[in-house]
N, C-alpha and C positions, 0 to 999 in steps of 0.2 A: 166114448161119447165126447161130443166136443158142441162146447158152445159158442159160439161166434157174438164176436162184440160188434158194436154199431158201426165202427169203422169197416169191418168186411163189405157188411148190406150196403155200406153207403160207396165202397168202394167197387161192388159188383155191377151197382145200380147206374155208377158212372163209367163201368168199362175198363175201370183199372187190370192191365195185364196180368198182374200179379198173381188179383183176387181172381181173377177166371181160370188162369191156370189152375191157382190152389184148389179152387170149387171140382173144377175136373180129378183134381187127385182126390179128392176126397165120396168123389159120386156113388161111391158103393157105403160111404159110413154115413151115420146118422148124423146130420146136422144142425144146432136146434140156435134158437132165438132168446132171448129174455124179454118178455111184453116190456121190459123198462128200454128194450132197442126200439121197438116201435115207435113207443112216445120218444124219444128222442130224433129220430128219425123226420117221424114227422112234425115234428116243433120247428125243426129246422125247414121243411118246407113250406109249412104255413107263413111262416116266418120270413122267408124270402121271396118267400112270391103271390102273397097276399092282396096284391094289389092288381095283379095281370091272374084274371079267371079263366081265363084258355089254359096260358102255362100250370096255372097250379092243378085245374083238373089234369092236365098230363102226368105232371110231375107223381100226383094221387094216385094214377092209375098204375104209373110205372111201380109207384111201390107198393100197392099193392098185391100186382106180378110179383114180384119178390116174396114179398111176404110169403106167400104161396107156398116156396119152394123150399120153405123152412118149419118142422114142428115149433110153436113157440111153447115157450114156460113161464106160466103163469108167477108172479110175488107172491108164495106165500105164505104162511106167520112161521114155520121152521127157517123159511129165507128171511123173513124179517127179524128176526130174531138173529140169526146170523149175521145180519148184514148192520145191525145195533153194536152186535162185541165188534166186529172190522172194523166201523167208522172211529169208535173209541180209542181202540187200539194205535191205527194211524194219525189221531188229533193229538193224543199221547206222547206219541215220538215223535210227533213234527213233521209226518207226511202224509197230512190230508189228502186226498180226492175229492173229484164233486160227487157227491151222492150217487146218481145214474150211475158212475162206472164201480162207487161200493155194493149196490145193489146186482150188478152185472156179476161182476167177480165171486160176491155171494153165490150168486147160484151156478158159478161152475161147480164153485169148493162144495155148496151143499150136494150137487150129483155126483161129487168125487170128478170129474169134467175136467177136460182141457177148456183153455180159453184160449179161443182163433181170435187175435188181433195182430193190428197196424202198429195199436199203442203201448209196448212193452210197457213204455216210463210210464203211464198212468197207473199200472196194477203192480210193479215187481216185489212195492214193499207189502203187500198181502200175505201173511204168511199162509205156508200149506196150499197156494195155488198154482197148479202146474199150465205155466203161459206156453203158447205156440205163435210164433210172429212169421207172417206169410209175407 
């Protein structure tokens, strides 16, 4: 099982060579999402294109295509609960993340999951997560 961080969706959704390649090796395994990529996802497009209503219903639709193409997984209180000792643990030692990606990470570890990203150095100090960098 593998769950793909925000950087993938956001890197599919732009065409990144990488992420399409990767997406094709992966086309026969399950894929899945965490509902904290959505919102992150789209925070970012509201966010940027808030002001032009053409562009941002495009930009909407295109990810909602996306989304599509992925089961996602829902936060919930076994991941919150997990994702409570993580954030602890890394404030602890001195290497925070912002929340979204403690949350993200949580639910690989909680599916036992790979985590498909861009951003190694966001997740490496999470213990017991097995990362995969496309």
């Amino acid at each position: 099982m593998i769950v793909a961080d925000t950087s993938f969706l956001i890197d599919l959704i732009d065409g990144d060579a990488e992420a399409i390649k990767r997406a094709g090796e992966l086309k026969d395994e399950p894929v899945y999402i965490s509902s904290v990529s959505i919102h992150e996802y789209l925070f970012g497009v509201y966010y940027k294109f808030y002001k032009n209503e053409s562009l941002l219903r495009k930009k909407l639709e295109m990810a909602e295509n996306a989304f599509n193409a992925f089961k996602v997984l829902p936060l919930s209180k076994g991941m919150a609960k997990l994702s409570a000792m993580i954030q602890v643990s890394l404030i602890k030692s001195g290497k925070e993340i912002s929340v979204n990606d403690v949350y993200i990470g949580a639910t690989a570890r909680y599916y036992n999951a790979k985590l498909l990203t861009r951003n190694k150095k966001h997740f490496e100090h999470m213990e017991d997560l097995r990362i995969e960098r496309y």
